[in-house]
GUDO-189668 format. One line per 8 residues: their letters; for each residue x, y, z of N, C-alpha, C. Coordinates in Angstrom, 1 decimal. Layout:
BEGIN
a> X,Y,Z,X,Y,Z,X,Y,Z | ...
end
This chain:
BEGIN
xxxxxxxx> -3.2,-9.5,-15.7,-2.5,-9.5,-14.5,-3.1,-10.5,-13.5 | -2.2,-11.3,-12.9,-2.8,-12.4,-11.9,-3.6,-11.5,-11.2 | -4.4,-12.0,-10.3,-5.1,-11.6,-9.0,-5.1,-12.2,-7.6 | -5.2,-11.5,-6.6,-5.2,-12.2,-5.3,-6.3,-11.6,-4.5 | -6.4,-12.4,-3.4,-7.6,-11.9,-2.0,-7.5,-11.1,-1.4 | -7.9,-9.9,-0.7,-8.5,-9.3,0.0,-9.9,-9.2,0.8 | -10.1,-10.4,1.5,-11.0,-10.6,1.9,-12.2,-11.2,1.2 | -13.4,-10.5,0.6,-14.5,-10.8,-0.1,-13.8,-10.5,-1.9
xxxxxxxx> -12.6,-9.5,-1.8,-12.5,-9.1,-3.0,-11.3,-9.7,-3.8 | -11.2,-9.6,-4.8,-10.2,-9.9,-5.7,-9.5,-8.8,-6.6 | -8.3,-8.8,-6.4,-7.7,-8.0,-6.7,-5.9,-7.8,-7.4 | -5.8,-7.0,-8.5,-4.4,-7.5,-9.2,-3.1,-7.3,-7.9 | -2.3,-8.0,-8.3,-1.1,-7.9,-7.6,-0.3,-6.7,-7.7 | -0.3,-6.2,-8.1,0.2,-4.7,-8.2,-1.0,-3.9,-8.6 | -0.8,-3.1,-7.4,-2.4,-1.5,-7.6,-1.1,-0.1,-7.4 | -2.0,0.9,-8.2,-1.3,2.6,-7.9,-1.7,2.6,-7.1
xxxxxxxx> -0.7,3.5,-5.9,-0.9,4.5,-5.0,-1.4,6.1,-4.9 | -1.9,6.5,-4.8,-2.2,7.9,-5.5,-1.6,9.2,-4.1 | -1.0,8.6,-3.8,-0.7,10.0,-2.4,-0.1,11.2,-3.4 | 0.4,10.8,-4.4,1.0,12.4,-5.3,0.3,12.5,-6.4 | -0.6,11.9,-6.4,-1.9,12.4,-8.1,-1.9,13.6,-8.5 | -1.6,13.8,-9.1,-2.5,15.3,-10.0,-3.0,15.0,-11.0 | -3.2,15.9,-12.2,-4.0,15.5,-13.6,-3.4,14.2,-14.2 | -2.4,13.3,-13.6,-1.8,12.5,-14.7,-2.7,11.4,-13.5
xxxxxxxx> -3.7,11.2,-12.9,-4.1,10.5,-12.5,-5.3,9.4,-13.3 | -5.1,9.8,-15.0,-5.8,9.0,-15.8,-5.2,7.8,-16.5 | -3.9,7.6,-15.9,-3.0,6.5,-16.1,-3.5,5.6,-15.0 | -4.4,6.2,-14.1,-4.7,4.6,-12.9,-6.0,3.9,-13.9 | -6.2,4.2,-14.8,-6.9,3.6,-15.4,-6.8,1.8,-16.2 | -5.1,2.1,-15.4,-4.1,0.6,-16.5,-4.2,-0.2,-15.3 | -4.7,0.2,-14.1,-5.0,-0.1,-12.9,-6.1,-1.0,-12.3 | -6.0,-2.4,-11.7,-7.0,-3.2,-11.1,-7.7,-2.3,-10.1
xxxxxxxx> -6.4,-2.0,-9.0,-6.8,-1.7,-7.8,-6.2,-0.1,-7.0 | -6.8,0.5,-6.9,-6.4,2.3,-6.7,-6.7,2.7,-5.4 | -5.4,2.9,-4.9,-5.4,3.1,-3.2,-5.3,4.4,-2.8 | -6.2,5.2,-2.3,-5.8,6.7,-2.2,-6.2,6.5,-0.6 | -6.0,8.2,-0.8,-6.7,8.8,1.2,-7.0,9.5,1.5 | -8.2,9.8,2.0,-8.7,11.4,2.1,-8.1,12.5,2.2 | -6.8,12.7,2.8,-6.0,13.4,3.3,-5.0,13.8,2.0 | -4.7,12.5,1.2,-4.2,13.2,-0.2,-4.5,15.0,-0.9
xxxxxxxx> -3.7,15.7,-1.2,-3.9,16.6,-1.5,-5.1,17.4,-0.6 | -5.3,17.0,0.5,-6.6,17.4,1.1,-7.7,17.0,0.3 | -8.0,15.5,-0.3,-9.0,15.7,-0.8,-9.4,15.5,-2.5 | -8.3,16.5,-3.0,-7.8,16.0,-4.3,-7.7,14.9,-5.3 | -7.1,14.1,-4.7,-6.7,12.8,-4.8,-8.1,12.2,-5.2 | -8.9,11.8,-4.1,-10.0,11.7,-4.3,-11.2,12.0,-5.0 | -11.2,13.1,-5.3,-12.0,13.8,-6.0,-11.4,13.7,-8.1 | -10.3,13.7,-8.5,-9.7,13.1,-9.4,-10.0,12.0,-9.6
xxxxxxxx> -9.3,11.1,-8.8,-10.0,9.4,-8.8,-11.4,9.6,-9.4 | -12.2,10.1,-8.7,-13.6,9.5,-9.1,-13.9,10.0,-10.4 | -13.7,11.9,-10.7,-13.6,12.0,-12.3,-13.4,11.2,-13.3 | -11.9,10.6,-13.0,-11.6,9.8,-14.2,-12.1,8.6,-14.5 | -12.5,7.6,-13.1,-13.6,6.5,-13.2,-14.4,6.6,-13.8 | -15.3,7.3,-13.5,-16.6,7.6,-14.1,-17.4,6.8,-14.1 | -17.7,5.9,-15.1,-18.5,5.0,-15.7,-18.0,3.4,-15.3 | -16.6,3.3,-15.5,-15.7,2.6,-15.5,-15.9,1.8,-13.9
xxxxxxxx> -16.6,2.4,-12.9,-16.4,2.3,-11.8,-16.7,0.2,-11.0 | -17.2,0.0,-11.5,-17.6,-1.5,-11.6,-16.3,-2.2,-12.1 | -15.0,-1.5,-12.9,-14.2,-2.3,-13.2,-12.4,-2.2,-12.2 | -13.1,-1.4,-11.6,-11.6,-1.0,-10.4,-11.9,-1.4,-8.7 | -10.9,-1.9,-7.8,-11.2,-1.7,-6.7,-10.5,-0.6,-6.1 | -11.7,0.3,-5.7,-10.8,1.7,-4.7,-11.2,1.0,-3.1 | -9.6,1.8,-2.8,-9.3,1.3,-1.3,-8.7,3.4,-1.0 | -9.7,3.8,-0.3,-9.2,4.5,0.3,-9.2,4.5,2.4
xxxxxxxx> -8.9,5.8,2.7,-8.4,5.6,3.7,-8.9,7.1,4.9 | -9.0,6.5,6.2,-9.6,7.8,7.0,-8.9,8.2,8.2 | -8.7,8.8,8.8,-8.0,8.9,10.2,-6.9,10.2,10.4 | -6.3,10.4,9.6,-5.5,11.6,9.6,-6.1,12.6,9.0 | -5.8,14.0,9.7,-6.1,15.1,9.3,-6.4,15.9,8.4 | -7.9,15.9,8.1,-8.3,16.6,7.3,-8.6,18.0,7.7 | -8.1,19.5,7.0,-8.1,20.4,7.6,-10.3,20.9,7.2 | -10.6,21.6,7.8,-12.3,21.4,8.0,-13.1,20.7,8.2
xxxxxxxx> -12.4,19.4,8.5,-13.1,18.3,8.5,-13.2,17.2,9.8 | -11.7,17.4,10.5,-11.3,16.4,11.5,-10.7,15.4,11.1 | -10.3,14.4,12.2,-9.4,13.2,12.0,-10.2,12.2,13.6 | -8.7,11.4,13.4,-9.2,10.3,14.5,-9.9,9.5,13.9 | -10.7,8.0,14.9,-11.0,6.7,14.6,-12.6,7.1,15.4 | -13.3,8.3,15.9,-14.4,7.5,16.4,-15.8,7.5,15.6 | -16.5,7.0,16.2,-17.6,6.4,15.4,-18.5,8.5,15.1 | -18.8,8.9,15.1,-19.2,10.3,14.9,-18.2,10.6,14.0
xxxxxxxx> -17.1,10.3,14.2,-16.2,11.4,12.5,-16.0,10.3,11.6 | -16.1,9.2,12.2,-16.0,7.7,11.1,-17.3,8.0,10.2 | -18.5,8.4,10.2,-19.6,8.8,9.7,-19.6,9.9,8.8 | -19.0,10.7,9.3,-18.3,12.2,8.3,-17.5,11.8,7.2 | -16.1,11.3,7.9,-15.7,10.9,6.8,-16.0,10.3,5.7 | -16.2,8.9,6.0,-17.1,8.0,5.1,-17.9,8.8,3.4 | -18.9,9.6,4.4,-19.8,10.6,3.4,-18.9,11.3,2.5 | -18.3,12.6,3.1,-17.4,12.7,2.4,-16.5,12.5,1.1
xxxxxxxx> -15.9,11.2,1.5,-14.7,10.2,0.6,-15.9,9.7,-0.4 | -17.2,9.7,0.2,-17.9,8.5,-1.2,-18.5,9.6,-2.1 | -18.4,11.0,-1.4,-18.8,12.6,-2.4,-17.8,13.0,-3.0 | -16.6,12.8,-2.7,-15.3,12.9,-3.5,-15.0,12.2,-4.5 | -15.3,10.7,-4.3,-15.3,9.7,-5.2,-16.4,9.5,-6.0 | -17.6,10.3,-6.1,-18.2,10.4,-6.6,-18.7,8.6,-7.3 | -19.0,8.3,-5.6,-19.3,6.6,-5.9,-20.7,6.5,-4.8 | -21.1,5.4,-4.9,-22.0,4.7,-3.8,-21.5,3.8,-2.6
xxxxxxxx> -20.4,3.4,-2.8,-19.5,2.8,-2.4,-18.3,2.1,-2.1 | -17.4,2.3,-1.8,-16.0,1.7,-1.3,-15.9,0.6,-1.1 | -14.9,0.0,-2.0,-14.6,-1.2,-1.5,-13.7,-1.6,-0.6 | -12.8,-0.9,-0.1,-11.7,-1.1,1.0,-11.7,0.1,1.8 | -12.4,-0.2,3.0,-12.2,1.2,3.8,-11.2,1.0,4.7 | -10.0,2.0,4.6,-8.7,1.6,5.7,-8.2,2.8,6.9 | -8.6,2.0,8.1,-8.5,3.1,9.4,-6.5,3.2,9.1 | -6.3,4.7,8.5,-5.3,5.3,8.3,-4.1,5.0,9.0
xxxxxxxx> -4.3,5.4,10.5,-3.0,5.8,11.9,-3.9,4.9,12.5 | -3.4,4.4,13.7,-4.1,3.4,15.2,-4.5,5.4,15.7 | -5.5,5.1,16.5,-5.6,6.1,17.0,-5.8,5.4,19.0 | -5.3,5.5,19.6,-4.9,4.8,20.7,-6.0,5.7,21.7 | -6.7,7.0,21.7,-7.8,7.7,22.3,-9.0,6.8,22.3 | -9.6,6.1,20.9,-10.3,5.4,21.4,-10.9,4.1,21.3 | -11.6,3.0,21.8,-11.1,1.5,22.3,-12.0,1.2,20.7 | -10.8,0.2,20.0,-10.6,-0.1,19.2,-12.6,-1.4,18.5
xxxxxxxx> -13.0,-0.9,19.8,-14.3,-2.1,19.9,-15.5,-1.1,18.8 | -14.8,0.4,19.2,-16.4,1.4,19.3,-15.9,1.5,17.9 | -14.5,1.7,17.6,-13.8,2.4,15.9,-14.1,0.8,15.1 | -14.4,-0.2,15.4,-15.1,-1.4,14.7,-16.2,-1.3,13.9 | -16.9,-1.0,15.6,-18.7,-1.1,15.6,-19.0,-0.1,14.5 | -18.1,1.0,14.8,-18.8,1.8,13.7,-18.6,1.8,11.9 | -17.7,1.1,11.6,-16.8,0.2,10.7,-17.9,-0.8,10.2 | -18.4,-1.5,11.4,-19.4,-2.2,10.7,-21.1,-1.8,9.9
xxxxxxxx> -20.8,-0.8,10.9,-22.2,-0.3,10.3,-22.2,0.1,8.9 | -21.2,0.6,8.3,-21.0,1.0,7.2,-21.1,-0.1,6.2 | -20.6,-0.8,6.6,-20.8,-2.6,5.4,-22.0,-2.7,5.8 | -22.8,-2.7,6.9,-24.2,-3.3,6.9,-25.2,-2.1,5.8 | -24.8,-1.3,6.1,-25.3,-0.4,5.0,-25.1,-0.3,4.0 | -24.0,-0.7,3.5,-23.8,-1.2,1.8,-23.0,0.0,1.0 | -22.4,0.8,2.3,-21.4,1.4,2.1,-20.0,1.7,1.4 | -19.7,0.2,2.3,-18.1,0.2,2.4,-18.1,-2.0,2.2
xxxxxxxx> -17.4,-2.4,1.6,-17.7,-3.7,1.2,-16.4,-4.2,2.4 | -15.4,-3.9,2.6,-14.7,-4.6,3.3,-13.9,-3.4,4.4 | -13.3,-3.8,5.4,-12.6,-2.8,6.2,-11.1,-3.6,6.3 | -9.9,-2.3,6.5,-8.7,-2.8,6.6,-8.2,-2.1,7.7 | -6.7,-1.5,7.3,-6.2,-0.5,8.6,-4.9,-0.6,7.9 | -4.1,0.7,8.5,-2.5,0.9,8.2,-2.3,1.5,8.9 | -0.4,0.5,8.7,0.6,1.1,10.4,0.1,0.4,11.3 | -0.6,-0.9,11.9,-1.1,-1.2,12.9,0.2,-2.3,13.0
xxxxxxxx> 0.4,-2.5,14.5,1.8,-3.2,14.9,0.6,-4.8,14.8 | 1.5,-5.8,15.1,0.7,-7.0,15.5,0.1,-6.6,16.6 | 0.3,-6.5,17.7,0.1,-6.5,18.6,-1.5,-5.4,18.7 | -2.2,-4.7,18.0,-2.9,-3.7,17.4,-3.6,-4.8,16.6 | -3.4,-5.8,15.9,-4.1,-6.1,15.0,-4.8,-7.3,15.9 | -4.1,-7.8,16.5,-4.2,-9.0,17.2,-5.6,-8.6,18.2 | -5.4,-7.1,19.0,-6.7,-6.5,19.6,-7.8,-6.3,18.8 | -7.5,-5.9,17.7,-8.5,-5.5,16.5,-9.0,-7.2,16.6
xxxxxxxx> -8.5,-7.8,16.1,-9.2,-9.6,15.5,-10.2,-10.2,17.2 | -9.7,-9.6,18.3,-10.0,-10.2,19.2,-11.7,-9.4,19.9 | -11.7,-8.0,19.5,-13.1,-7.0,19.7,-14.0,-7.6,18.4 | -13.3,-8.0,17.3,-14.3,-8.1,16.3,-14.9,-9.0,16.8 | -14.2,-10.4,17.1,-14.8,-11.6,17.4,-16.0,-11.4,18.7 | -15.2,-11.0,19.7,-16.4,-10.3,20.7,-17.7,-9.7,20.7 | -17.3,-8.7,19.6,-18.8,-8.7,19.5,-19.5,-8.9,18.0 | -18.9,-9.7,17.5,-19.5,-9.6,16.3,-19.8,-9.1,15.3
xxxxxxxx> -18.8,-8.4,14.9,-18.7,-7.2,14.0,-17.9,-7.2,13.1 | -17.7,-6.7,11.5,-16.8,-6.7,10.9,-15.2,-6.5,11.1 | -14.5,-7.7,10.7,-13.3,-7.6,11.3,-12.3,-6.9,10.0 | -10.9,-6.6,10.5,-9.7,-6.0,9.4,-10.0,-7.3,8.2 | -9.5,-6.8,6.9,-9.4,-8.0,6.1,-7.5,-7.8,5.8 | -7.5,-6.6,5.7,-6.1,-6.6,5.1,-5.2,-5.1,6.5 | -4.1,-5.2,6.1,-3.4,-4.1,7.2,-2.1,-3.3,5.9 | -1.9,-2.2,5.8,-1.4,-1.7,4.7,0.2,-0.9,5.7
xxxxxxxx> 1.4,-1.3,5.4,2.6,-1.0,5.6,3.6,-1.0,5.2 | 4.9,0.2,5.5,5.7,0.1,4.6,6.3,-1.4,4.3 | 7.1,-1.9,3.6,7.5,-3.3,3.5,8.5,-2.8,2.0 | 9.7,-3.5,2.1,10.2,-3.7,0.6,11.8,-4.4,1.0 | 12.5,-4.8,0.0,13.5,-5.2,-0.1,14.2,-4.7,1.2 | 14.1,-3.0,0.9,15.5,-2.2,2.0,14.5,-2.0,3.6 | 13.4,-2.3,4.1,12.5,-2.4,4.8,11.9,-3.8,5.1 | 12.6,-4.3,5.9,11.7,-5.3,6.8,11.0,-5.0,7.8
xxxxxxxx> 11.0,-4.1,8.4,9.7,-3.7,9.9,9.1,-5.1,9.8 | 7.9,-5.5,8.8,6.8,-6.0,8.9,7.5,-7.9,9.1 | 8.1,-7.8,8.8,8.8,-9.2,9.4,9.9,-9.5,10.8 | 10.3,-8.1,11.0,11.0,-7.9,12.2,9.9,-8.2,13.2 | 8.8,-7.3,12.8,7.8,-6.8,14.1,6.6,-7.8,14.3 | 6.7,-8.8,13.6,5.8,-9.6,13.4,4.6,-9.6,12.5 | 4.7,-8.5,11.9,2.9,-8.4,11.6,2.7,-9.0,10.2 | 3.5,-10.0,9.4,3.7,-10.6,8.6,3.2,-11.8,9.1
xxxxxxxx> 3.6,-12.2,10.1,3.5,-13.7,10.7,1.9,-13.6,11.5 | 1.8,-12.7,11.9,0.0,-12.1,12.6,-0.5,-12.3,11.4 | -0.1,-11.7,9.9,-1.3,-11.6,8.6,-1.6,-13.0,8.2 | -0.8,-13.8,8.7,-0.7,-15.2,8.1,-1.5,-16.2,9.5 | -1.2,-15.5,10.2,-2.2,-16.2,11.6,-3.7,-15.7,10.8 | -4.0,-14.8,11.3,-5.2,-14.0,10.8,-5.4,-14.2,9.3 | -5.0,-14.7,8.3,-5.1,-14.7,7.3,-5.6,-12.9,6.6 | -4.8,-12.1,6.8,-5.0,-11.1,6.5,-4.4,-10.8,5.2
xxxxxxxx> -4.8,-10.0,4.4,-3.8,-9.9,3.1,-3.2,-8.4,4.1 | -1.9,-8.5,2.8,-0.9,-7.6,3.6,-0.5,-6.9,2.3 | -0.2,-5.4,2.6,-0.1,-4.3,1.5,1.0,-3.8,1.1 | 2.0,-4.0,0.8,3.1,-3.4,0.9,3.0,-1.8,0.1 | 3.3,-0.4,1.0,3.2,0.5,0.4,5.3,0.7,0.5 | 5.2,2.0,-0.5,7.1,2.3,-0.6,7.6,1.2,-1.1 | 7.5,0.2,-1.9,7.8,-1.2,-2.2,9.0,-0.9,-3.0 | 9.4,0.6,-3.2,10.6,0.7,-4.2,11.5,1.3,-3.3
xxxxxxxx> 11.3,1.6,-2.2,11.9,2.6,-1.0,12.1,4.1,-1.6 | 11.2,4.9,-1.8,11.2,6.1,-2.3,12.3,6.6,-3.4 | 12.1,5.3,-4.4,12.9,5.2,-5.9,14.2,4.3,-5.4 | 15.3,4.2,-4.5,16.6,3.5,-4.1,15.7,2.3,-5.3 | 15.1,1.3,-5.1,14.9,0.0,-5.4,14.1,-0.2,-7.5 | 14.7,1.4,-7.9,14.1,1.4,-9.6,15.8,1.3,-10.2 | 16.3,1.4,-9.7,18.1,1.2,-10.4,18.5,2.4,-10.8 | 17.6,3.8,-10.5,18.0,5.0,-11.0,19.2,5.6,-9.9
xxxxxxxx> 19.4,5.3,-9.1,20.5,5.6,-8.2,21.3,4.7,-7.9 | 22.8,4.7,-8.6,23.9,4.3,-8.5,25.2,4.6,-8.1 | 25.9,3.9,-7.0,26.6,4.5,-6.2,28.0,5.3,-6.9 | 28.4,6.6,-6.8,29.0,6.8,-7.2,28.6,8.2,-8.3 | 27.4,8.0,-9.1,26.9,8.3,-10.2,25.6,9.4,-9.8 | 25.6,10.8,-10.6,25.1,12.1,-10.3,23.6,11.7,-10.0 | 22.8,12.7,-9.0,21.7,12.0,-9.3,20.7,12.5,-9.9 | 19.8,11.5,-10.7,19.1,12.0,-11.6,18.4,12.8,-11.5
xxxxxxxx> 18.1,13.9,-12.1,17.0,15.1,-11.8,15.9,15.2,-11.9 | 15.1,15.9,-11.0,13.5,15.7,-11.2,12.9,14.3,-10.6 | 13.6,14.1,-9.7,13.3,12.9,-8.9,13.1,14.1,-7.1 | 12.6,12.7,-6.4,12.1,13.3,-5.2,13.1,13.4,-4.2 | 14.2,12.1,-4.8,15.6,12.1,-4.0,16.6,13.6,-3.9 | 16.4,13.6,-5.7,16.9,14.8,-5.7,16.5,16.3,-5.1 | 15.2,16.2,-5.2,14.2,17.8,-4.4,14.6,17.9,-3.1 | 14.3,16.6,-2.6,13.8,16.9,-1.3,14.9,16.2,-0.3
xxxxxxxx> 15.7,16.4,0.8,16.8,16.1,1.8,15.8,15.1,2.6 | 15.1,14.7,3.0,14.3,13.9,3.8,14.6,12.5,2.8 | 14.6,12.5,1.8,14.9,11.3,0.5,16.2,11.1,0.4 | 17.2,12.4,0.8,18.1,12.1,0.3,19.0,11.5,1.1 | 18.5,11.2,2.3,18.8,10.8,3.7,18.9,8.8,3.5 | 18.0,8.6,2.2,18.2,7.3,2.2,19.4,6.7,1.5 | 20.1,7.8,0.3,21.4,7.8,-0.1,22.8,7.4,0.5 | 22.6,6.7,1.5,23.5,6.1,2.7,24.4,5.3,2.1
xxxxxxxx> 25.7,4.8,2.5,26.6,3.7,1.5,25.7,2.5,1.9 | 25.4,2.3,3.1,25.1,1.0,3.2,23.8,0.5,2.1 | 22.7,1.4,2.3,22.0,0.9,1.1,22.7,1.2,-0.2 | 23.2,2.4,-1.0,23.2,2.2,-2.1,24.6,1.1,-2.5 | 25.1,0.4,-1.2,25.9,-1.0,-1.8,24.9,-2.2,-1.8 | 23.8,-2.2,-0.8,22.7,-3.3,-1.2,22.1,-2.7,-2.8 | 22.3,-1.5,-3.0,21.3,-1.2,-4.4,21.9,-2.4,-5.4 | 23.4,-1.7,-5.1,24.6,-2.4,-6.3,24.4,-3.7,-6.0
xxxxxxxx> 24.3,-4.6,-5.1,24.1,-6.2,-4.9,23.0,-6.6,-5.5 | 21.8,-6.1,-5.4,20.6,-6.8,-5.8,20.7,-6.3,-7.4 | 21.3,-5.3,-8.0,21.3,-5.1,-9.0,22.2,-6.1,-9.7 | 23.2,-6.6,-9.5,24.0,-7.9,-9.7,23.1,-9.3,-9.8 | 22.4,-9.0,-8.5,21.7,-10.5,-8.9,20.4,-10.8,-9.3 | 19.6,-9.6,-9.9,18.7,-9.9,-10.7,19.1,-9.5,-12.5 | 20.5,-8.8,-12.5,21.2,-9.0,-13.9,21.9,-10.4,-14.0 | 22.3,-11.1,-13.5,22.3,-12.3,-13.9,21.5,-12.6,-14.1
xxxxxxxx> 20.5,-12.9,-13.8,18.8,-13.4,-14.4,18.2,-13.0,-15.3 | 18.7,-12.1,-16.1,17.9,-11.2,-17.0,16.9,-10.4,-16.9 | 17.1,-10.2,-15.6,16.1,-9.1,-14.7,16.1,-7.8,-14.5 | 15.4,-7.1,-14.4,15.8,-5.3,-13.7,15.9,-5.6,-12.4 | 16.5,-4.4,-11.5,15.8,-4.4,-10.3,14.7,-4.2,-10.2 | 14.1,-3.1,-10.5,12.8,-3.3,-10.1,11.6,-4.0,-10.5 | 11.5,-5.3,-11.3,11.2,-6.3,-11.6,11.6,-7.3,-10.2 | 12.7,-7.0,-9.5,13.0,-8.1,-8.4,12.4,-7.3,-7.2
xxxxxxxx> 12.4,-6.2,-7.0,11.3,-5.8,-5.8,10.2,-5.6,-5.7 | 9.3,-6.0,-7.2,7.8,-6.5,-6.8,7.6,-8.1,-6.8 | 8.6,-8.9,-7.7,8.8,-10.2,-7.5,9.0,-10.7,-6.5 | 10.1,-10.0,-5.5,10.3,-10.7,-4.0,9.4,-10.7,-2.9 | 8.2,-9.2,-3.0,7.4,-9.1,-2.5,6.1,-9.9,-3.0 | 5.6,-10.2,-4.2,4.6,-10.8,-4.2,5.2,-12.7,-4.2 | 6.2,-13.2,-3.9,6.9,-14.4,-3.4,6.3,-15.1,-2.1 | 6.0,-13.2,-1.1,5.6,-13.6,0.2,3.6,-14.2,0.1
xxxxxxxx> 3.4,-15.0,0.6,1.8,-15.3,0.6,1.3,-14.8,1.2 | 1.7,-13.8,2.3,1.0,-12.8,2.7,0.7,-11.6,2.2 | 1.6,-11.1,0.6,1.5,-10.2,-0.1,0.0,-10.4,-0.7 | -1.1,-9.4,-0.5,-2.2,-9.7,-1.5,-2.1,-8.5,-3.1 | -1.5,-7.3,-2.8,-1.2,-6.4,-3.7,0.0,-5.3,-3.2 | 0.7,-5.2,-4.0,1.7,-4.2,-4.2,1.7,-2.6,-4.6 | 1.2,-2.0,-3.7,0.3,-0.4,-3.8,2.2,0.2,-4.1 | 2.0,0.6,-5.1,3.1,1.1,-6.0,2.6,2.6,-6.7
xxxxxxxx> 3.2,3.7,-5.7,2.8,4.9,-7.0,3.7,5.1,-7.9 | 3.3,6.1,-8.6,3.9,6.4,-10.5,3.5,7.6,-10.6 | 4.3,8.5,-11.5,4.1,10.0,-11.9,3.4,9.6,-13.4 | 3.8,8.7,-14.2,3.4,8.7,-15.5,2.9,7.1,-15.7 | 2.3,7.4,-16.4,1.7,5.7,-17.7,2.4,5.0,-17.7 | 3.6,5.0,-18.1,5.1,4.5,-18.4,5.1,3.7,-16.9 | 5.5,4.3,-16.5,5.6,3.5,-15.2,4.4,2.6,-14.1 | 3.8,3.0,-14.3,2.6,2.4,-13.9,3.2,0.7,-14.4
xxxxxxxx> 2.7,1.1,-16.0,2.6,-0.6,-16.6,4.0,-1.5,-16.5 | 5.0,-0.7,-16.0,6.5,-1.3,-16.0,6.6,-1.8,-14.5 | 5.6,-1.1,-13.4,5.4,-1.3,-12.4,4.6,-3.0,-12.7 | 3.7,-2.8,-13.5,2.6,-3.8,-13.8,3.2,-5.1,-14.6 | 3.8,-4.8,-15.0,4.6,-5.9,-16.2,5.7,-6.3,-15.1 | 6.1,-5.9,-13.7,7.3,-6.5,-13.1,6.8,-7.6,-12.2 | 5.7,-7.7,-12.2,4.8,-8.8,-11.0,4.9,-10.0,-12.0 | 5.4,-10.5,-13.6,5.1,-11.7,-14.3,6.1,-12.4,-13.9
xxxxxxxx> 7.6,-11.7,-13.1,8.8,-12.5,-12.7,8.2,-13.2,-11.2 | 8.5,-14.7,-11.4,8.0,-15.1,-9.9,9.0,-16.0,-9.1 | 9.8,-15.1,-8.1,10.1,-16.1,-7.6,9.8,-17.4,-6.7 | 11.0,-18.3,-6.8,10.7,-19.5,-5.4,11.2,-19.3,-4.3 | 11.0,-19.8,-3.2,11.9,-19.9,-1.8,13.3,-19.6,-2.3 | 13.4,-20.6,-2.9,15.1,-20.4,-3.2,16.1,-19.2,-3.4 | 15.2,-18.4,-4.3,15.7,-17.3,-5.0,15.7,-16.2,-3.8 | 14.4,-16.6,-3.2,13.8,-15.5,-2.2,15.7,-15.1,-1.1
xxxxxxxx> 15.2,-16.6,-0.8,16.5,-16.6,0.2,17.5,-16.5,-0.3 | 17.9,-16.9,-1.4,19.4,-15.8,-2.1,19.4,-14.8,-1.9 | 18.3,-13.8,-2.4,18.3,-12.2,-2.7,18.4,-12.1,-1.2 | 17.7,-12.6,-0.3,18.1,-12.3,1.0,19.9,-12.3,1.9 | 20.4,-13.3,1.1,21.9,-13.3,1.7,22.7,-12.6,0.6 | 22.2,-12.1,-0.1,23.0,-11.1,-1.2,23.0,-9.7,-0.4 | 21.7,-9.2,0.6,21.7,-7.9,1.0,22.4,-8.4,2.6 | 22.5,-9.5,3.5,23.2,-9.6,4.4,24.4,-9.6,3.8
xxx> 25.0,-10.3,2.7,26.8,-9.9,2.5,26.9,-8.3,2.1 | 26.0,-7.9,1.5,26.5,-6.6,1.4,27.0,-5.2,2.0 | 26.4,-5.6,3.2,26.0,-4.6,4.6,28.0,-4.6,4.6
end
């Protein structure tokens, strides 16, 4: 699999997500780059991860993540629970060190100079190799890039948010065009919009079972005409190409040069590598901006 930047590191263009791991978390092993968060299963997540590494650990980059609520443990950005956590996540992961540590939520309580400083100390220690963040608006990142510089301290390398075909936020809001000021790599998590963008839901047609669309009404809320008639459009125009759709929604995102990897979760093996095997289609501008006026006609 190609690779791209993250700062000091290199990394495949498509990595798992692990926010729903259980025991089938030995399929991240088909895996460059394995993005979890402490808050995963409370913890779980993390603690799996590191089991199945094991040895292996020199040949993966883990990017986990701190800031939201851990129940006995705490949350937030300051430099005292930035310390806790840290420990923690590298005793779960049963590592010496992280290669992508990512401040979770903004936490707006405290000045983004002190949740740095103590960010840096961690790489000076030989902790944590690079630092990132997710959910941060431009406007958040733009402060973040502007305290680092100030005082000299490790800055974001990358910023992790939703992004995909049925989700522009990150182009709307700028922070696409900030990742490319800043040269940040940019993460796209939901890159399939919670399954709409795998071709398993078809307008009209029952929905498949044992999916999360189907469990859960918070999913099923994305079942709207308007998207599943963009489903049916982009599914037209990556079948003329001899494409799946979801081969065209990791292709259109890794198109962008601000995409450095595609954090894609998977329940099974199977999908992982079909996730992994869809990054070899590459689009050009051209195509980009087709698939783009295929989902404005279709509205």
């Amino acid at each position: 699999m190609k690779k791209r930047s993250i700062g000091s590191l290199r990394v495949s263009e498509v990595g798992i997500g692990c926010n729903n791991f259980g025991s089938r978390i030995a399929d991240a092993a088909t895996a460059d780059v394995i993005d979890t968060a402490d808050m995963y299963d409370n913890g779980r997540s993390e603690e799996l991860l590191g089991r199945i590494i094991g040895k292996r650990r020199s040949q993966v980059v883990i990017a986990t993540k701190f800031g939201n609520d851990m129940p006995g443990q705490g949350s937030g950005a300051r430099p005292e629970y930035i310390r806790i956590a840290v420990d923690a996540s590298l005793k779960r992961l049963s590592t010496d060190y992280i290669d992508l540590y990512q401040q979770h939520v903004p936490d707006d309580s405290v000045p983004i100079s002190d949740t740095l400083g103590a960010l840096n100390d961690l790489v000076t220690a030989g902790k944590v190799r690079e630092i990132g963040c997710s959910n941060f608006s431009a406007d958040q990142l733009r402060a973040a890039a502007s305290a680092s510089t100030q005082q000299r301290v490790a800055r974001f390398v990358s910023v992790q948010n939703e992004y995909s075909l049925l989700n522009r936020e990150p182009e709307d809001e700028g922070v696409l065009a900030e990742c490319a000021r800043q040269r940040l790599g940019f993460l796209p998590y939901f890159p399939l919009k919670s399954g709409l963008l795998t071709g398993k839901f078809r307008k009209g047609a029952p929905l498949p079972e044992n999916t999360r669309v189907a469990k859960y009404e918070r999913y099923r809320k994305l079942l709207t005409d308007e998207n599943l008639n963009k489903v049916e459009a982009l599914i037209d125009f990556a079948s003329t190409r001899n494409h799946s759709l979801l081969e065209l929604a990791f292709a259109w995102l890794l198109a962008h040069p601000e995409v450095s990897s595609v954090i894609a979760g998977a329940s099974n093996g199977d999908q992982v590598r079909a996730n992994a095997a869809a990054a070899q289609w590459t689009l050009d501008s051209r195509a980009v901006a087709e698939a783009d006026e295929v989902l404005r006609a279709s509205v």
